[in-house]
VOSELO-111681 format. One record per residue (C-alpha): residue in three letters; x negated, y negated, z. Coordinates in pm, 1 decimal, padded with zeros to 6 digits. Each point is the difference from the previous one (the first is absolute). Layout:
- residuo_x_y_z
- ALA_X_Y_Z
...
***
This chain:
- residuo_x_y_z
- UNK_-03659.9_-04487.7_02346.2
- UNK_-00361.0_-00015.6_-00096.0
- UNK_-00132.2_-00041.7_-00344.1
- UNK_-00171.2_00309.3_-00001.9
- UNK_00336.6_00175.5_00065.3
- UNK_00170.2_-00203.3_-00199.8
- UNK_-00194.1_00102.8_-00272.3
- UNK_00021.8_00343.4_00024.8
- UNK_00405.5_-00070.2_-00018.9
- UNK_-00055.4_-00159.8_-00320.8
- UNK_-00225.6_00275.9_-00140.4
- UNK_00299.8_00287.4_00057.8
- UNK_00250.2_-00256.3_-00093.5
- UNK_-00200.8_00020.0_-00291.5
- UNK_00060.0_-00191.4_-00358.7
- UNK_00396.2_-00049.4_00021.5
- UNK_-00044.4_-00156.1_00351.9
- UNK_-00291.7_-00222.9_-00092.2
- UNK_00200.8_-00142.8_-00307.2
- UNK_00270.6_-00051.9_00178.5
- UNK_-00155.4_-00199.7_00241.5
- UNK_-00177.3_-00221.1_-00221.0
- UNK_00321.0_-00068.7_-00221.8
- UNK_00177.3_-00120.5_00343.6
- UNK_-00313.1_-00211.9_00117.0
- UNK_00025.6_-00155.7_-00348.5
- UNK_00346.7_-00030.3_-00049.0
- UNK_00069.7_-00127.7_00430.1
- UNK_-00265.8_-00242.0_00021.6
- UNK_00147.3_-00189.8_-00262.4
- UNK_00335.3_-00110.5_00183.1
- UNK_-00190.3_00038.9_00350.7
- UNK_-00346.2_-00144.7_-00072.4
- UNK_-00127.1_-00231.7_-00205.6
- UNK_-00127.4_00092.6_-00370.9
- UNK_-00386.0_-00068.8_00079.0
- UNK_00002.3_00173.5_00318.0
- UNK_00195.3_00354.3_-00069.1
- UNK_-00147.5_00030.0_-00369.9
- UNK_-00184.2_00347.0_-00036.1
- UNK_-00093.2_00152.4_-00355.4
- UNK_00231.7_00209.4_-00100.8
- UNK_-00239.2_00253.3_-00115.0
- UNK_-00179.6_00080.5_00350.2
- UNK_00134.7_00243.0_00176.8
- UNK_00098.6_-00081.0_00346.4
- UNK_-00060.8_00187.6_00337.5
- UNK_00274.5_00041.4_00224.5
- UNK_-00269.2_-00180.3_00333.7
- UNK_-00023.1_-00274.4_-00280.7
- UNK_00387.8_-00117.0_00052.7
- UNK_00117.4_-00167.8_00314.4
- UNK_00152.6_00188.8_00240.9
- UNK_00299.6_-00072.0_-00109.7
- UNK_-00036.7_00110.4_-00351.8
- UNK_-00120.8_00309.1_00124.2
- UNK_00235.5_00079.8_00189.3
- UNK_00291.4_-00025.3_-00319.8
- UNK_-00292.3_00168.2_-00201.7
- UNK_00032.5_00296.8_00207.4
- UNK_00391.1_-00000.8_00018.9
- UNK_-00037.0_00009.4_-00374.6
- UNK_-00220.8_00298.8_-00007.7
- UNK_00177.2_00180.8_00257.4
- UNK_00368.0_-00040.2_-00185.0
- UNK_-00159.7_00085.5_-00308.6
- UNK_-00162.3_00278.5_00135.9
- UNK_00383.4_00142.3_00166.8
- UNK_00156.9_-00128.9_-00361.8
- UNK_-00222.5_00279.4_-00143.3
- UNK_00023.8_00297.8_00276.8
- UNK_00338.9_-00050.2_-00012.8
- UNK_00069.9_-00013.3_-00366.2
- UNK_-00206.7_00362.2_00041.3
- UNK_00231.0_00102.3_00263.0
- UNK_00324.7_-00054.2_-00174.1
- UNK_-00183.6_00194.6_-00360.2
- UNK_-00071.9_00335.0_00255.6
- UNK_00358.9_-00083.5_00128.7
- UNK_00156.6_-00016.0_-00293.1
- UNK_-00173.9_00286.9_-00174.5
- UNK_00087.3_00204.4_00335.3
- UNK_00363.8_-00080.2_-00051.9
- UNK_-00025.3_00070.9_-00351.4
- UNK_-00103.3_00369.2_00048.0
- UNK_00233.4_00062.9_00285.9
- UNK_00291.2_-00134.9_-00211.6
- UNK_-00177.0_00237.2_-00279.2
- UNK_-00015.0_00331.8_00255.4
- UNK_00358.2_-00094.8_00188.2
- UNK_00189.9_00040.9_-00399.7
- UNK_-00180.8_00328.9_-00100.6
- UNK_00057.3_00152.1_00300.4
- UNK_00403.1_-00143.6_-00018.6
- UNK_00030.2_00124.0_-00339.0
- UNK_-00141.9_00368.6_00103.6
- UNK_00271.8_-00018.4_00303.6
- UNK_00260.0_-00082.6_-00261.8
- UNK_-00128.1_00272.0_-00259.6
- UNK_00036.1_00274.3_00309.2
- UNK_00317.2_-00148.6_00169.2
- UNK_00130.5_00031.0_-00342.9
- UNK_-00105.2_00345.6_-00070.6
- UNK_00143.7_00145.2_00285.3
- UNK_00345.2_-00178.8_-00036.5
- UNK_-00042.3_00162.1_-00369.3
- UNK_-00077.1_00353.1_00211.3
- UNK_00297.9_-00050.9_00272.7
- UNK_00219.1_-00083.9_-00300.6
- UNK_-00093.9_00315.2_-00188.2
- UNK_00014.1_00229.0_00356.2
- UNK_00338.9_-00120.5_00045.0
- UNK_00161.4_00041.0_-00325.1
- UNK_-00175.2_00343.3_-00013.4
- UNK_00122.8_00085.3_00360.1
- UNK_00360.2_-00143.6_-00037.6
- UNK_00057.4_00189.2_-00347.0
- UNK_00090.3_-00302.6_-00206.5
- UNK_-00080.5_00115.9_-00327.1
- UNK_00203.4_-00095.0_-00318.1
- UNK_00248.3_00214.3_-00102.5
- UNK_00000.7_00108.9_-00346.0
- UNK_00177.0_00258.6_-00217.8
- UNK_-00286.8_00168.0_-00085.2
- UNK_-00432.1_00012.6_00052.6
- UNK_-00290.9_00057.6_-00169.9
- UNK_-00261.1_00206.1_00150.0
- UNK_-00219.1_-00270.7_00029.4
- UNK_00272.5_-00219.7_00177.6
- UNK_00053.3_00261.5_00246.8
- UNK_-00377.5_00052.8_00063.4
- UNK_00002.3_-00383.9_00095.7
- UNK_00254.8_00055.5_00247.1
- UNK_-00151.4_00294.4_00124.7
- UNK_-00327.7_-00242.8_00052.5
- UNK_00178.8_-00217.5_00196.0
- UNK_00135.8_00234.1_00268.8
- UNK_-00260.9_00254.2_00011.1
- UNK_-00312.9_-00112.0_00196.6
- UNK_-00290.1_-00076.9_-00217.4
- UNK_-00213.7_00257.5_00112.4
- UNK_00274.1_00279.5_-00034.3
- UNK_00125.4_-00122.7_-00373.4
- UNK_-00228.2_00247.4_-00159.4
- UNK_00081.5_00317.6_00171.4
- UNK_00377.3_-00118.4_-00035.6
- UNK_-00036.1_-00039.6_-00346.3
- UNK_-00220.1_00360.9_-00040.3
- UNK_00328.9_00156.3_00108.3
- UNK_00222.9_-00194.7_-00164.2
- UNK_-00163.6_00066.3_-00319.5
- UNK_00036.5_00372.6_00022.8
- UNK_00377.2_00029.4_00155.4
- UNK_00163.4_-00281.5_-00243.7
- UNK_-00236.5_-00162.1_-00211.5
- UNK_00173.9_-00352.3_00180.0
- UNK_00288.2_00116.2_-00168.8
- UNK_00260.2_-00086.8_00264.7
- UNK_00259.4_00166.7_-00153.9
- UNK_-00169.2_00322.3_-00039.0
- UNK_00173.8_00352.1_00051.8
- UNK_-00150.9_00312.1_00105.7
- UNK_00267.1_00240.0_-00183.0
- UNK_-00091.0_00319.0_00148.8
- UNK_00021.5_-00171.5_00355.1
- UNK_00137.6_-00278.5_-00017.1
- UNK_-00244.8_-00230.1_00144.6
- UNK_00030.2_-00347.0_-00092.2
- UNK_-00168.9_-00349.8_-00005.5
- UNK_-00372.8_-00131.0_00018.4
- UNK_-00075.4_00206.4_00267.4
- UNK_00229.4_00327.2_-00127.5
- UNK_00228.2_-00017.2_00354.5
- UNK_00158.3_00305.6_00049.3
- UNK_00277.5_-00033.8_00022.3
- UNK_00017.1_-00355.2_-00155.5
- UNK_00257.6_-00108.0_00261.6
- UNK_-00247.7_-00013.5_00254.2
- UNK_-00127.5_-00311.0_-00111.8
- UNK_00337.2_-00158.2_00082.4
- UNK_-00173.6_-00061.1_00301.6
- UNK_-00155.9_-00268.5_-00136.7
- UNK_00264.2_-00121.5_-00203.8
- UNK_00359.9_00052.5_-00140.7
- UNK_-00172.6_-00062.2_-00329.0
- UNK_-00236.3_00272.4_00006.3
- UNK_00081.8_00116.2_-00368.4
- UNK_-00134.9_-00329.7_-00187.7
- UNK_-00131.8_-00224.1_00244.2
- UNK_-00441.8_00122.0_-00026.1
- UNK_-00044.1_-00243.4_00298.0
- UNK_00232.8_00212.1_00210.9
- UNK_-00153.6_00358.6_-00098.3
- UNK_-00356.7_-00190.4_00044.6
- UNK_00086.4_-00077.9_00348.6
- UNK_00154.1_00320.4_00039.2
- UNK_-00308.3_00215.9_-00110.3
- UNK_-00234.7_-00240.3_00158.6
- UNK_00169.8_00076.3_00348.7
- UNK_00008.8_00366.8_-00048.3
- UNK_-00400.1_00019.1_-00095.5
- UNK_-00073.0_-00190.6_00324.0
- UNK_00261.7_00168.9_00239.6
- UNK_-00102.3_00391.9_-00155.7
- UNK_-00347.8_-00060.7_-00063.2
- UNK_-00126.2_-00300.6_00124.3
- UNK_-00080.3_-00219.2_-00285.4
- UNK_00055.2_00017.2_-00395.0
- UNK_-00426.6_00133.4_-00013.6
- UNK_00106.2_00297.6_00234.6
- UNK_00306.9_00074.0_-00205.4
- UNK_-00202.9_-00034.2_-00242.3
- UNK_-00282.0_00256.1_00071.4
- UNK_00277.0_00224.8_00135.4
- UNK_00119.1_-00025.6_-00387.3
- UNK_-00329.2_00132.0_-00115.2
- UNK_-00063.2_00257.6_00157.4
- UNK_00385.5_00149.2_-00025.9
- UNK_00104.1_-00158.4_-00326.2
- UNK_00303.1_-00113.4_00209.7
- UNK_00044.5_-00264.5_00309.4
***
């Protein structure tokens, strides 16, 4: 190597490598030379094409490993930050799967109780306990025109009596024995006349909303 290139080295090495250099000319040439021979102020600074070729040579594998130490130390920050916000994104979007997936077991459950008729039995309902039932069999966007014409034929009074004709229930069946259809327990069970009603709006009229407008413009469905 020449000591023009050599130089050059030492200037991108730059202060760390130059240090370092003179600390192990100091510090070797005390075991390896004698003291009057290796003794260099402490002070000056020392140029890489200065050392022997030897002490260059470990001069440079200083710089160099120094020089990984520190890109690598870099490498494993971006690394770990990396890891960091992938850990970060993998849990939010695990806890949104486990909101949904949880949701729609809550749905299914509610489908299939509504669809199976498992309701509690009791020995009697308040009209706002039978408009909950009601919710949960009619579909959402029929509730309203279910409960338009359940308002004006019972008042959700599932006991309710027509007594000129007889009519009875929710929906005001006539006669109130058709709903056995639905149910042997027609007469006090709302989730049975419910069903009952709901089917006959779909099957006559083809939803609850055209029973409904039928209702309105005949005062009768």
């Amino acid at each position: 190597m020449s000591r023009s290139s050599a130089r050059g080295l030492a200037v991108v090495s730059a202060t760390a490598v130059t240090t370092v250099g003179a600390v192990m000319g100091v510090a070797q040439a005390g075991t390896a030379q004698s003291a009057g021979d290796a003794q260099a102020p402490v002070g000056d600074a020392t140029l890489l094409a200065d050392l022997p070729e030897g002490r260059q040579a470990q001069v440079q594998t200083v710089a160099l490993t120094r020089q990984a130490d520190t890109q690598a130390v870099a490498a494993d920050a971006v690394a770990r930050t990396s890891a960091e916000e992938a850990a970060r994104k993998q849990a939010a979007e695990a806890a949104v799967a486990k909101r949904k997936a949880a949701e729609e077991k809550a749905k299914k459950e509610r489908e299939a109780k509504a669809g199976s008729g498992v309701f509690p039995v009791q020995s009697s309902y308040t009209a706002a306990q039978v408009q909950a039932i009601a919710r949960q069999i009619v579909p959402g966007g029929q509730f309203q025109c279910f409960s338009n014409i359940v308002d004006h034929e019972s008042t959700w009074n599932y006991l309710a009596v027509n007594p000129g004709s007889g009519a009875y229930g929710l929906v005001q069946a006539l006669p109130g024995s058709k709903m056995a259809s639905a149910g042997a327990d027609w007469r006090t069970n709302p989730a049975t006349q419910i069903k009952w009603g709901l089917n006959y709006m779909n099957v006559r009229y083809g939803s609850p909303c055209d029973a409904w407008a039928y209702w309105q413009a005949h005062g009768n469905y």
